[in-house]
VEXFILUM-95386 format. One record per atom (N, C-alpha, C): residue number from 1; residue in three letters; atom name; x, y, z. Coordinates in nm, 2 decimals. Layout:
N
   i  aa at      x      y      z
 NUM Ala CA      X      Y      Z
...
This chain:
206
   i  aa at      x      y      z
   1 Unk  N   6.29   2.38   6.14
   1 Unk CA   6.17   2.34   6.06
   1 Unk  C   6.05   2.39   6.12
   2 Unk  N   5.99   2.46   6.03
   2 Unk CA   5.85   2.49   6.07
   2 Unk  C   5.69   2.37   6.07
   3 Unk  N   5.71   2.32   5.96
   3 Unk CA   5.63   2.18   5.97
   3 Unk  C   5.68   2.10   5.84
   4 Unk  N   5.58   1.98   5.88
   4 Unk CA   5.61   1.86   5.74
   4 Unk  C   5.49   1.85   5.68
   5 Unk  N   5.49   1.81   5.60
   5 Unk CA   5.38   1.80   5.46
   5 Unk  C   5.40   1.68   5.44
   6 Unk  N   5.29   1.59   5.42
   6 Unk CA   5.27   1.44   5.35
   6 Unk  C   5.20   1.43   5.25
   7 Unk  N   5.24   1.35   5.17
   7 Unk CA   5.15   1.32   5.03
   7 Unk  C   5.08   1.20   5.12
   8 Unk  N   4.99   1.18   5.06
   8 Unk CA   4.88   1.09   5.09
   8 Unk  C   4.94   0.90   5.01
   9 Unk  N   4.84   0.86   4.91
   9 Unk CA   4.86   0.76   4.89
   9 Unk  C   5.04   0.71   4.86
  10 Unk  N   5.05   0.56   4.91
  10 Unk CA   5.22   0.55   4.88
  10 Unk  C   5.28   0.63   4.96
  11 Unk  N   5.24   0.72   5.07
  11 Unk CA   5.34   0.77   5.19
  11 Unk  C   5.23   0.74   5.31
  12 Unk  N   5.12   0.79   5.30
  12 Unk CA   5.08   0.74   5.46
  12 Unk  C   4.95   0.61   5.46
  13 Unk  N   4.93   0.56   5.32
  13 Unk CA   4.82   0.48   5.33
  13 Unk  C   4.83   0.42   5.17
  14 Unk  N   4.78   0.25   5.15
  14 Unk CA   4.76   0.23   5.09
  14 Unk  C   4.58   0.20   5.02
  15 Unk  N   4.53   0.29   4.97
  15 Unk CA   4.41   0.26   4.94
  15 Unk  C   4.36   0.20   4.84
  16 Unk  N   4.45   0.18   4.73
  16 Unk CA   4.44   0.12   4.56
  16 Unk  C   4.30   0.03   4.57
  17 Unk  N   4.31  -0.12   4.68
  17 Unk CA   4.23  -0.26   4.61
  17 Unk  C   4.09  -0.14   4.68
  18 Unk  N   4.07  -0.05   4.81
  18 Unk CA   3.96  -0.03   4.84
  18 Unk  C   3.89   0.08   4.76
  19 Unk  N   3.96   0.15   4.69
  19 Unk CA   3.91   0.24   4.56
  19 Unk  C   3.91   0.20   4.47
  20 Unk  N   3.95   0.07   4.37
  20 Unk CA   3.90  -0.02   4.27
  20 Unk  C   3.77  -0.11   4.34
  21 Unk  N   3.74  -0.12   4.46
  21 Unk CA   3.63  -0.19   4.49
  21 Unk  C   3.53  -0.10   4.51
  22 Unk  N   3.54   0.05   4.55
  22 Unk CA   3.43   0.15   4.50
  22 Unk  C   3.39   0.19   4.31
  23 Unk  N   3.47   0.17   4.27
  23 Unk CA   3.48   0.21   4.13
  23 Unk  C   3.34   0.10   4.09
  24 Unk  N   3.43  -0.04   4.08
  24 Unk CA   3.40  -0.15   4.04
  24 Unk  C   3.20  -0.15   4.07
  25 Unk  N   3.19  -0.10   4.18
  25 Unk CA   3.02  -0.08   4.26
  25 Unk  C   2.99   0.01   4.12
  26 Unk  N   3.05   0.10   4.11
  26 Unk CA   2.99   0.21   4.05
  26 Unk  C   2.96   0.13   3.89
  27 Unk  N   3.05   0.11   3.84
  27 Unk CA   3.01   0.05   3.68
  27 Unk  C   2.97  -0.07   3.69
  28 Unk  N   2.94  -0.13   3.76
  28 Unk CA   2.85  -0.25   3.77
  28 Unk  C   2.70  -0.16   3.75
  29 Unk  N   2.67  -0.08   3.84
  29 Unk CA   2.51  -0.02   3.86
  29 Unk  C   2.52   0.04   3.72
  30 Unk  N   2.62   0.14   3.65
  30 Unk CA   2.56   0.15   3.56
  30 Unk  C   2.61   0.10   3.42
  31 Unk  N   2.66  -0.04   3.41
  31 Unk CA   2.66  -0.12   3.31
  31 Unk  C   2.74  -0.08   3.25
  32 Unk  N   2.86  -0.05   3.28
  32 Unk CA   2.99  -0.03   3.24
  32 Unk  C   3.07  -0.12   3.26
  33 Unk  N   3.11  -0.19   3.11
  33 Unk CA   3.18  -0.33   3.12
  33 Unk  C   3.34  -0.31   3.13
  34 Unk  N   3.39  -0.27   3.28
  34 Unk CA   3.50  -0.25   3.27
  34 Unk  C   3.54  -0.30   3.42
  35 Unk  N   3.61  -0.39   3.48
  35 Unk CA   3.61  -0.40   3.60
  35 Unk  C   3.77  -0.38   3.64
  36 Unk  N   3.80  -0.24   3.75
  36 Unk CA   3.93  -0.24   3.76
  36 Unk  C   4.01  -0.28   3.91
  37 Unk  N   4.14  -0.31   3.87
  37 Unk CA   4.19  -0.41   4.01
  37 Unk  C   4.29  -0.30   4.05
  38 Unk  N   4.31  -0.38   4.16
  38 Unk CA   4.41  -0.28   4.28
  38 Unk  C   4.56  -0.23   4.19
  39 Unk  N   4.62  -0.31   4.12
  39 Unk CA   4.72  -0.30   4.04
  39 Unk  C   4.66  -0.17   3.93
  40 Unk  N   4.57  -0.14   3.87
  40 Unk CA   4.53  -0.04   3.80
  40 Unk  C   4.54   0.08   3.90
  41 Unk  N   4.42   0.08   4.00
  41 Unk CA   4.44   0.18   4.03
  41 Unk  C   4.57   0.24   4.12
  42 Unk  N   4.67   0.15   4.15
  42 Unk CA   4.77   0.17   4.21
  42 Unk  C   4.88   0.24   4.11
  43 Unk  N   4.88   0.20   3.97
  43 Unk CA   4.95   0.29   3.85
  43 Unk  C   4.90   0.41   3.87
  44 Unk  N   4.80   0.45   3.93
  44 Unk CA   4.74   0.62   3.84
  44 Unk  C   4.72   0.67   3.98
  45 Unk  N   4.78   0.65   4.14
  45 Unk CA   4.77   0.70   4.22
  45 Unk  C   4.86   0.81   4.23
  46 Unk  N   4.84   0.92   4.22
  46 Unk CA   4.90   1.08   4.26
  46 Unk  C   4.88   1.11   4.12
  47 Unk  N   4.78   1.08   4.06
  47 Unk CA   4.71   1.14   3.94
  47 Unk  C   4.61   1.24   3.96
  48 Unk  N   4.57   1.37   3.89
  48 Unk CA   4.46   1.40   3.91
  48 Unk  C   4.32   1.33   3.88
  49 Unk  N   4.21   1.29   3.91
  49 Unk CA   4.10   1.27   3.89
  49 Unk  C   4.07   1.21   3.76
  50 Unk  N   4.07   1.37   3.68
  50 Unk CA   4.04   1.36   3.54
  50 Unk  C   4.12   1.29   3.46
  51 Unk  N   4.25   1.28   3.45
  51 Unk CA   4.34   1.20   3.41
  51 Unk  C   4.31   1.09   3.45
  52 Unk  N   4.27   1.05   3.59
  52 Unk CA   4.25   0.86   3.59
  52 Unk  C   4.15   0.79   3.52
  53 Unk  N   4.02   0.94   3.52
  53 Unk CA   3.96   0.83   3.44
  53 Unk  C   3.94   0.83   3.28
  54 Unk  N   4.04   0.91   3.22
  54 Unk CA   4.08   0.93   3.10
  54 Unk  C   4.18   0.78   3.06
  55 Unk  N   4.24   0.77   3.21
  55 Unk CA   4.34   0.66   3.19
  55 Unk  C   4.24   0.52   3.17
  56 Unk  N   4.14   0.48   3.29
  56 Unk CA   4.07   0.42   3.30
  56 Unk  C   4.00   0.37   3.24
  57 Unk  N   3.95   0.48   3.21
  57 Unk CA   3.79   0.46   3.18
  57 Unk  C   3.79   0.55   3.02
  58 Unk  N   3.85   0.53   2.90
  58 Unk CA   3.88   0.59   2.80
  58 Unk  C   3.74   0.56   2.71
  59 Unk  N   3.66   0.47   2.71
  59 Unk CA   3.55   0.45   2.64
  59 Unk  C   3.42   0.50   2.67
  60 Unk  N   3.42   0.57   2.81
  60 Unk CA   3.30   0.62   2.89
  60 Unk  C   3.28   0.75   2.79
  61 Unk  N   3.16   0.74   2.74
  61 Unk CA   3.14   0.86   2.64
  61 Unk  C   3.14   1.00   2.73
  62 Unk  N   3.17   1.08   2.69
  62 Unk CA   3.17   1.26   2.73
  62 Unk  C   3.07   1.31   2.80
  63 Unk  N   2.93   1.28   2.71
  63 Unk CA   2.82   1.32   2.80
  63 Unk  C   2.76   1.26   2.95
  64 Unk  N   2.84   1.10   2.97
  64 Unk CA   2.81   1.04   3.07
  64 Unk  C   2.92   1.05   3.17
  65 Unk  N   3.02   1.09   3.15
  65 Unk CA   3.13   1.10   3.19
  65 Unk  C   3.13   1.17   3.36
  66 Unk  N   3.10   1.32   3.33
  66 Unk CA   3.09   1.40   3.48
  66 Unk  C   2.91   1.31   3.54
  67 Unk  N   2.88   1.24   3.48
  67 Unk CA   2.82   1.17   3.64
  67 Unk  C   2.86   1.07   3.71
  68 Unk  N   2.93   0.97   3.59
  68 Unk CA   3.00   0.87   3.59
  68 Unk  C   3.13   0.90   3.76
  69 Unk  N   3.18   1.03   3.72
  69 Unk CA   3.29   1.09   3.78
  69 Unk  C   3.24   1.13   3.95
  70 Unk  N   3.09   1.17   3.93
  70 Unk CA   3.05   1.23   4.06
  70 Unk  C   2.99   1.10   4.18
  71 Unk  N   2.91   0.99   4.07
  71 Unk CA   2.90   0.85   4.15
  71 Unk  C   3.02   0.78   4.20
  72 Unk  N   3.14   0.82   4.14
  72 Unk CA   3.27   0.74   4.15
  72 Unk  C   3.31   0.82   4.32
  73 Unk  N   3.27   0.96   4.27
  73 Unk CA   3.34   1.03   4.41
  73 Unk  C   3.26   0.99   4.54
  74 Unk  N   3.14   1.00   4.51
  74 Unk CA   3.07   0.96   4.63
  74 Unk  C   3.07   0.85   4.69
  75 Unk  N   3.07   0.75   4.67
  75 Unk CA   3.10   0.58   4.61
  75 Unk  C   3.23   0.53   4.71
  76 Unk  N   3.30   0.58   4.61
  76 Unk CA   3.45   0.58   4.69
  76 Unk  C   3.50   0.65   4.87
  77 Unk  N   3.45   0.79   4.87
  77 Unk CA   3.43   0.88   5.01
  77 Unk  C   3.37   0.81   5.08
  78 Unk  N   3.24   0.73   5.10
  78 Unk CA   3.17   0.66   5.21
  78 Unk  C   3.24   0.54   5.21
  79 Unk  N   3.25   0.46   5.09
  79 Unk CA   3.34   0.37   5.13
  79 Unk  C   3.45   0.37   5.22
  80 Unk  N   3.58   0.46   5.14
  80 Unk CA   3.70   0.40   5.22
  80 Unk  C   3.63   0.51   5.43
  81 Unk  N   3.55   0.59   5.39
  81 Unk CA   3.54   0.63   5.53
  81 Unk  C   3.46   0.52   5.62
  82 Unk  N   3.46   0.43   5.55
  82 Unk CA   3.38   0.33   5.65
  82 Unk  C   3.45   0.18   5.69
  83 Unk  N   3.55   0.21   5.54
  83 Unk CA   3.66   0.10   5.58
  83 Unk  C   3.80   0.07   5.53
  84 Unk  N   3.83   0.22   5.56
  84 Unk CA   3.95   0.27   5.55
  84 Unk  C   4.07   0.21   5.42
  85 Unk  N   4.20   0.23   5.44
  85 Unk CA   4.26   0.15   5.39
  85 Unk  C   4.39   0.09   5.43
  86 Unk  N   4.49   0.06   5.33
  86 Unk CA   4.60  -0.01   5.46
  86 Unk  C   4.69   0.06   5.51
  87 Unk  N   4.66   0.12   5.62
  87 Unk CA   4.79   0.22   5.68
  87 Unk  C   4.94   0.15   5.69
  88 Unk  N   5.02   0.24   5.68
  88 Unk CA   5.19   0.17   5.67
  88 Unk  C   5.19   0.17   5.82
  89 Unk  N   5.31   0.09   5.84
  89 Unk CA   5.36   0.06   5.99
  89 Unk  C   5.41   0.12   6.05
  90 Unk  N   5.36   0.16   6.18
  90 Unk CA   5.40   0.24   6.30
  90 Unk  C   5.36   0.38   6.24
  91 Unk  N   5.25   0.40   6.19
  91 Unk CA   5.16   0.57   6.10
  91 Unk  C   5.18   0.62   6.26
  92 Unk  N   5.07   0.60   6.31
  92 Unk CA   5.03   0.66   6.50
  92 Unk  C   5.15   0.68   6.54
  93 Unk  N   5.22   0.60   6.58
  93 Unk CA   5.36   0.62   6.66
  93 Unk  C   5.38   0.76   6.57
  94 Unk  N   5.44   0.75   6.48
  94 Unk CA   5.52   0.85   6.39
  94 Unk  C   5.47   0.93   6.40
  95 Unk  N   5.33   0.99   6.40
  95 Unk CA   5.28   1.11   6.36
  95 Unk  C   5.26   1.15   6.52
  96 Unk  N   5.24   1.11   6.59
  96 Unk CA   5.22   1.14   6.72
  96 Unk  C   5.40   1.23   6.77
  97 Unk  N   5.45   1.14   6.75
  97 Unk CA   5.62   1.15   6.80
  97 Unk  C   5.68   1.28   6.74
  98 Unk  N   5.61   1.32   6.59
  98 Unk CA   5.65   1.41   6.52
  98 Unk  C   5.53   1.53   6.55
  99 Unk  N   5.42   1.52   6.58
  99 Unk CA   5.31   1.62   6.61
  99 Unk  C   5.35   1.69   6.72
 100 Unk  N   5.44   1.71   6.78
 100 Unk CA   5.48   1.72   6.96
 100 Unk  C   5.59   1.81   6.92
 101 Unk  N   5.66   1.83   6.81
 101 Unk CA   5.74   1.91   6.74
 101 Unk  C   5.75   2.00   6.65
 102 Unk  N   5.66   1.93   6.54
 102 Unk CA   5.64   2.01   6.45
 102 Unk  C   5.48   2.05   6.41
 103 Unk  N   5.46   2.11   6.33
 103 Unk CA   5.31   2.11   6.26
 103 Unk  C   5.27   2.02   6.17
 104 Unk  N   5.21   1.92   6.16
 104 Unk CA   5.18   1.83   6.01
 104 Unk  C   5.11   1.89   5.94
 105 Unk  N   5.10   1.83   5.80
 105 Unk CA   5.00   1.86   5.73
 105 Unk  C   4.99   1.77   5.62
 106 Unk  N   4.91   1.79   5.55
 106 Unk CA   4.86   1.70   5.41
 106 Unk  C   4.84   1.76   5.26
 107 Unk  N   4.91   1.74   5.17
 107 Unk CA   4.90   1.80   5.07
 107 Unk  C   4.88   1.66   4.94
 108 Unk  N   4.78   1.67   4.87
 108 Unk CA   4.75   1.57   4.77
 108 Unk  C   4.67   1.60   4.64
 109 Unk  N   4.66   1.51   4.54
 109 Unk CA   4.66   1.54   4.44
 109 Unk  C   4.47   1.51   4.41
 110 Unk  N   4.42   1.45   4.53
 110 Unk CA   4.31   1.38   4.48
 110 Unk  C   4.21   1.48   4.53
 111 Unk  N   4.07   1.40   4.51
 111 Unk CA   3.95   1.56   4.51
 111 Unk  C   3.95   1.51   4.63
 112 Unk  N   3.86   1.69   4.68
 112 Unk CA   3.82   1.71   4.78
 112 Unk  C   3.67   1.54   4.84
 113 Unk  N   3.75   1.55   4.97
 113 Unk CA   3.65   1.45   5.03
 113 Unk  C   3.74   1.30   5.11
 114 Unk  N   3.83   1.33   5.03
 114 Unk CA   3.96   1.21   5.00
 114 Unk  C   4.02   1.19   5.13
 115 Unk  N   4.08   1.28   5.20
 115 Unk CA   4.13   1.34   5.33
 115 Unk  C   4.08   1.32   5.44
 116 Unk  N   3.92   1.38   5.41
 116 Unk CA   3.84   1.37   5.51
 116 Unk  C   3.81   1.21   5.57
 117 Unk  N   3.78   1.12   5.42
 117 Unk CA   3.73   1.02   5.47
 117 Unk  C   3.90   0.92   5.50
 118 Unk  N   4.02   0.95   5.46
 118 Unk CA   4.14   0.90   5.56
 118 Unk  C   4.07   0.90   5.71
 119 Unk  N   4.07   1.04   5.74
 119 Unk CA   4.02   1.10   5.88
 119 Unk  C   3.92   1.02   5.95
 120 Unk  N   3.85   1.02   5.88
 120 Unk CA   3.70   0.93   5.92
 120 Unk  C   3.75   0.79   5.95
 121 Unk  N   3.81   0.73   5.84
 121 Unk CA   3.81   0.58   5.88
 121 Unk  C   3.94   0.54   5.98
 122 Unk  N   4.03   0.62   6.04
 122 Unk CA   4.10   0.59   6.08
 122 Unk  C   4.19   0.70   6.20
 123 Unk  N   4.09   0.80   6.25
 123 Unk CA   4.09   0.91   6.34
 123 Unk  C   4.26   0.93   6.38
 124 Unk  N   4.29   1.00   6.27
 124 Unk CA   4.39   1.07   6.24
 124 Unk  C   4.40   1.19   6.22
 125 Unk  N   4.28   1.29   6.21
 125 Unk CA   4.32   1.41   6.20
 125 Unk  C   4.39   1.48   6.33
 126 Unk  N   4.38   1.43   6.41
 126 Unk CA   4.42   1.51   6.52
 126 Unk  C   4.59   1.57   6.58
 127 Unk  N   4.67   1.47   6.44
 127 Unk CA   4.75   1.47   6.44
 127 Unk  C   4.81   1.59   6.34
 128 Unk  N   4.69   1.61   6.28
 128 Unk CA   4.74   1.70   6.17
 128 Unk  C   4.63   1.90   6.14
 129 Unk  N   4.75   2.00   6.15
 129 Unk CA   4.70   2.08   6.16
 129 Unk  C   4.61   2.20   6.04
 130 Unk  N   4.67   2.11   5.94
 130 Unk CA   4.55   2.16   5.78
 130 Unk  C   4.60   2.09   5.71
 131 Unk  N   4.51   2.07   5.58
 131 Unk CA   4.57   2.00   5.44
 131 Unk  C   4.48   2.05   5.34
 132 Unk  N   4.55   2.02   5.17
 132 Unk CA   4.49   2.10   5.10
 132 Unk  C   4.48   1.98   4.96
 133 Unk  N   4.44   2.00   4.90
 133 Unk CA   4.42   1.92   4.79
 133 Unk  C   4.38   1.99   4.64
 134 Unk  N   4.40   1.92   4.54
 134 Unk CA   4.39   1.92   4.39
 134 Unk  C   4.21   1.96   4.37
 135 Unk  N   4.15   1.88   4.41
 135 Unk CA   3.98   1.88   4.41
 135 Unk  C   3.96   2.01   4.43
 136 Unk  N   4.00   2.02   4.55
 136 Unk CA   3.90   2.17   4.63
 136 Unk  C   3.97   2.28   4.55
 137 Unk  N   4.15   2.27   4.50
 137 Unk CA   4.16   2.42   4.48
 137 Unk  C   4.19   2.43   4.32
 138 Unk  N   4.20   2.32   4.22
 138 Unk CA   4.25   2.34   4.12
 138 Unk  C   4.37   2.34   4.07
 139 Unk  N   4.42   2.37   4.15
 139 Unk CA   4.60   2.38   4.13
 139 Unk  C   4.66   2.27   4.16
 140 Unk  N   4.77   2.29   4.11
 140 Unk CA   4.88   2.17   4.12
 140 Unk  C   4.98   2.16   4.26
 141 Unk  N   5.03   2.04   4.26
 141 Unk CA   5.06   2.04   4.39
 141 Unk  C   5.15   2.13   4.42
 142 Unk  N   5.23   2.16   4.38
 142 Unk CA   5.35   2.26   4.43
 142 Unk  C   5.25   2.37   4.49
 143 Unk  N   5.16   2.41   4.33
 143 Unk CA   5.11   2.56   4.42
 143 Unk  C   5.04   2.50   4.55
 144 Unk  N   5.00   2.41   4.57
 144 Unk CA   4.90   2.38   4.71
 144 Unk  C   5.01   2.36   4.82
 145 Unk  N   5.10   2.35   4.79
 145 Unk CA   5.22   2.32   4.92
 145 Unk  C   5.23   2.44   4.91
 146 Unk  N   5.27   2.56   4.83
 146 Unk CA   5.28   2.72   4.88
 146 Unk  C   5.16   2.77   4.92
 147 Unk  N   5.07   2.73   4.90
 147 Unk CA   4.94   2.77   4.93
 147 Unk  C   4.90   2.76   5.11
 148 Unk  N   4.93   2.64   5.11
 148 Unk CA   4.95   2.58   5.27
 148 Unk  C   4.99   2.61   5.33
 149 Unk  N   5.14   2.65   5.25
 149 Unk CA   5.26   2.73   5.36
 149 Unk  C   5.23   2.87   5.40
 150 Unk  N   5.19   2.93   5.31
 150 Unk CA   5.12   3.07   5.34
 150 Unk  C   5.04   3.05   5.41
 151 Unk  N   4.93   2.98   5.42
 151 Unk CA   4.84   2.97   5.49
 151 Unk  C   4.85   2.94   5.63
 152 Unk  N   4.97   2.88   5.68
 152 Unk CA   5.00   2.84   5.82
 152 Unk  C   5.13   2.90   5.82
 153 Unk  N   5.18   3.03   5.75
 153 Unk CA   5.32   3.06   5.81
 153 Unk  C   5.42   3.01   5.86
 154 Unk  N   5.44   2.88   5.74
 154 Unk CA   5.57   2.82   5.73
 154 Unk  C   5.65   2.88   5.65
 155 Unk  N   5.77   2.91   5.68
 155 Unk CA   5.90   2.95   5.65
 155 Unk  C   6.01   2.83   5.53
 156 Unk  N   6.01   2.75   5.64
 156 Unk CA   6.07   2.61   5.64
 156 Unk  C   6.02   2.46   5.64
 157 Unk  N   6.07   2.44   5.56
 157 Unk CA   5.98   2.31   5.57
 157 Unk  C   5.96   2.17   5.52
 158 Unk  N   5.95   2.05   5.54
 158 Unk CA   5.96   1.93   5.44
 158 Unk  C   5.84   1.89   5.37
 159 Unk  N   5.87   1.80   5.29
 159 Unk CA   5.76   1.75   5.23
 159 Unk  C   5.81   1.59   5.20
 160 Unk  N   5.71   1.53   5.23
 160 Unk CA   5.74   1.38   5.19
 160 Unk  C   5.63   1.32   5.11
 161 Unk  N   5.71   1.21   5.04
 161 Unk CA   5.63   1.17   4.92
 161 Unk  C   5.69   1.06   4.87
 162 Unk  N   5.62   1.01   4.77
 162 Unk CA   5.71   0.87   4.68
 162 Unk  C   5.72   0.86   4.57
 163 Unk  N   5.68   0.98   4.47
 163 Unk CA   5.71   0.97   4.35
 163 Unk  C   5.80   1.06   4.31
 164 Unk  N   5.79   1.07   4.16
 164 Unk CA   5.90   1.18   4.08
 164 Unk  C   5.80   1.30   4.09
 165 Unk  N   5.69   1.32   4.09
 165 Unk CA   5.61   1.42   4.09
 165 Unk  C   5.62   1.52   4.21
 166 Unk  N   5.60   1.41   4.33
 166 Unk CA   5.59   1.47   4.46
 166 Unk  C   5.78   1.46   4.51
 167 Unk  N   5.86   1.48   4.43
 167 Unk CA   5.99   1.55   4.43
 167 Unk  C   6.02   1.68   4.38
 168 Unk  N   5.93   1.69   4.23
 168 Unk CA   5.94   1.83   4.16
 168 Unk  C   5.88   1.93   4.24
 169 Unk  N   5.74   1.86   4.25
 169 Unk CA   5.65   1.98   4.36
 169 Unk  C   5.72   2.05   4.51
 170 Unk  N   5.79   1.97   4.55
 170 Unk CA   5.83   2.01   4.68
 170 Unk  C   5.95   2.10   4.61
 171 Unk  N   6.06   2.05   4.51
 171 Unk CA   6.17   2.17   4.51
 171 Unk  C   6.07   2.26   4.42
 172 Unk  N   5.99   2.27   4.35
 172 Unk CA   5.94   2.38   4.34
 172 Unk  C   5.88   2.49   4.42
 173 Unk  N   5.84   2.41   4.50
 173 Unk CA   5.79   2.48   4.64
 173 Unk  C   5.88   2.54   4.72
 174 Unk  N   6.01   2.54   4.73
 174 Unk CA   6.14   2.53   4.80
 174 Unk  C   6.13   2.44   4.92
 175 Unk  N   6.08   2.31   4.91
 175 Unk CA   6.05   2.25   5.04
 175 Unk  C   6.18   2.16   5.02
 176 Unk  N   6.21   2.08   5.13
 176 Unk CA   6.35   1.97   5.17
 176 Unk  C   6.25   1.85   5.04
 177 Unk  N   6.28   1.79   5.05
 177 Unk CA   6.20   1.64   5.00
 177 Unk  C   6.25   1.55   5.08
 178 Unk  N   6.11   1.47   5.16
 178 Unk CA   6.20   1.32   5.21
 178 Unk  C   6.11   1.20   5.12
 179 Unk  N   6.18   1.10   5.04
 179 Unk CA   6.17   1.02   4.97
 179 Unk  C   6.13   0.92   5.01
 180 Unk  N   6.00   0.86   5.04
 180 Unk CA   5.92   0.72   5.10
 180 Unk  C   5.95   0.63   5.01
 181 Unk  N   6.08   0.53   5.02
 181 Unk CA   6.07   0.47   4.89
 181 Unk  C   6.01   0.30   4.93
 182 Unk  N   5.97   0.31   5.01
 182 Unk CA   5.84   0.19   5.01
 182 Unk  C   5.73   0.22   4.94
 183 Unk  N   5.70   0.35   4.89
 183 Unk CA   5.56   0.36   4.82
 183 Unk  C   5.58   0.36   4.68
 184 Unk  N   5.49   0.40   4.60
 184 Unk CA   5.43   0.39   4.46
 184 Unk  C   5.55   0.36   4.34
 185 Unk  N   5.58   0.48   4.34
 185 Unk CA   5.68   0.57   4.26
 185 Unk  C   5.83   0.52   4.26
 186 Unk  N   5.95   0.56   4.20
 186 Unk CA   6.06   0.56   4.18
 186 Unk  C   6.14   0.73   4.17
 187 Unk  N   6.23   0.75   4.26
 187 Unk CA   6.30   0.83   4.24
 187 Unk  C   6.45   0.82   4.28
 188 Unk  N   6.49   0.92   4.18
 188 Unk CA   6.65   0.93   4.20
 188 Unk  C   6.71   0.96   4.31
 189 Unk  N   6.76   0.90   4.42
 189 Unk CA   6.75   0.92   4.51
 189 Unk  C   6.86   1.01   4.57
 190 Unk  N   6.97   1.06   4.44
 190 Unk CA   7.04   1.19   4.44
 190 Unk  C   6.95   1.32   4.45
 191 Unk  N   6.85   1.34   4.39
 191 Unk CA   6.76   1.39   4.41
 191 Unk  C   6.68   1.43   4.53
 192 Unk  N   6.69   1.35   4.62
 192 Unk CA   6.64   1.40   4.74
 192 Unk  C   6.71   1.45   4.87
 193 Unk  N   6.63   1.48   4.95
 193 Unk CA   6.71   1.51   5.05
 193 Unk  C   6.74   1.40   5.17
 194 Unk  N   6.66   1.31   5.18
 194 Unk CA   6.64   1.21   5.29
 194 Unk  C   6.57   1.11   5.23
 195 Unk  N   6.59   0.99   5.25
 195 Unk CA   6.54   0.87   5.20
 195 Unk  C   6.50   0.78   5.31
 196 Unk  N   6.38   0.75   5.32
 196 Unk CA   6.32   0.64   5.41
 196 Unk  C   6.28   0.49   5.33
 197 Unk  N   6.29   0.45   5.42
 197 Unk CA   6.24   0.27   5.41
 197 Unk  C   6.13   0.23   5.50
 198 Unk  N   6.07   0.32   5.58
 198 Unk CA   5.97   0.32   5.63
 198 Unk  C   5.92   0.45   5.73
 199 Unk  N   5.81   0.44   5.73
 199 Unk CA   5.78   0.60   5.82
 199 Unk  C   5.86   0.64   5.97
 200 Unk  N   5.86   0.51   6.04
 200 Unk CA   5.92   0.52   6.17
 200 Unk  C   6.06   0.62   6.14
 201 Unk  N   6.15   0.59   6.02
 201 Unk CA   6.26   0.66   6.00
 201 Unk  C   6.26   0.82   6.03
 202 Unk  N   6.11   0.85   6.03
 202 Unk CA   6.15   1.01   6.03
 202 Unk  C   6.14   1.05   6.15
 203 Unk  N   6.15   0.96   6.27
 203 Unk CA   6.14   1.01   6.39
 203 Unk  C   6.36   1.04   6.41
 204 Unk  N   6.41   0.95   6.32
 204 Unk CA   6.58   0.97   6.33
 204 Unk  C   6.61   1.10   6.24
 205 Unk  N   6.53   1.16   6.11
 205 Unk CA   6.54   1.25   6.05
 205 Unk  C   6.51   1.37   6.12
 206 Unk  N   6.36   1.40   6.19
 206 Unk CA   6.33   1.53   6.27
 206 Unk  C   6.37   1.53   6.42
């Protein structure tokens, strides 16, 4: 194995109630009668952007829409970078135990900023040697896991995740898939290559 690749929400952090409490700031200020809870935004996590707030937010007229979108981004980024969200058990152990062997990385579906402020609120980057996202490049996840892999000259490699999405993406990518089935999603778990019940597991997998 050359390195591992993580999806973000539902594999290494649960952020849903602290991104519906950024949202919720935002349409309060601008009198948008919509207030959404942690169970919403936890349905539409490994969504792109524009899709959540199409899911969301379907009555926000067009023209108000990309500001609506840019206060949500900003909103959200200082937030969770100031007060993170709920990491799964034994994250540090794991990524540390696994950083000493392999390369990590991060590949996700959300915009640019998202990552960073993980980083920020919870000084983890140091464990990890790049990551790429939906925001900054446009592309879909698979291309951003080949993208990444070119970029760091991986050969070989896993990807872990917890939905049906972040299963397609990785075999399209030609990556292994390990299946976090404590998070979000549902998969077939013939379909994968490795199945966890919690992060610590992948210290018995690598």
């Amino acid at each position: 194995m050359d390195g591992i690749i993580f999806d973000m929400d539902g594999t290494l952090w649960d952020a849903s109630d602290e991104v519906a409490h950024s949202w919720n700031v935002v349409l309060k200020e601008k009198n948008i009668n919509r207030v959404i809870t942690g169970k919403d935004m936890r349905a539409c996590m490994g969504m792109l952007m524009d899709d959540i707030i199409d899911k969301l937010l379907p009555k926000v007229d067009e023209a108000e829409r990309e500001a609506v979108k840019l206060d949500i981004f900003n909103e959200e980024h200082e937030y969770l970078a100031a007060n993170g969200g709920k990491l799964y058990p034994e994250i540090e152990d794991t990524l540390q135990y696994l950083s000493e062997k392999y390369e990590l990385f991060i590949v996700s579906n959300c915009q640019d900023g998202y990552i960073q402020s993980f980083f920020k609120a919870h000084g983890l980057e140091k464990y990890f040697a790049d990551f790429e996202c939906a925001g900054s490049t446009g592309l879909n996840k698979n291309e951003n896991i080949l993208l990444l892999a070119h970029r760091n000259g991986l050969s070989k490699y896993a990807y872990v995740g917890d939905t049906y999405t972040d299963m397609k993406s990785a075999k399209d990518a030609g990556a292994q898939f390990v299946y976090a089935s404590y998070g979000f999603g549902k998969v077939d778990e013939s379909d994968c290559d490795y199945v966890i019940e919690n992060l610590n597991e992948l210290k018995e997998i690598f």
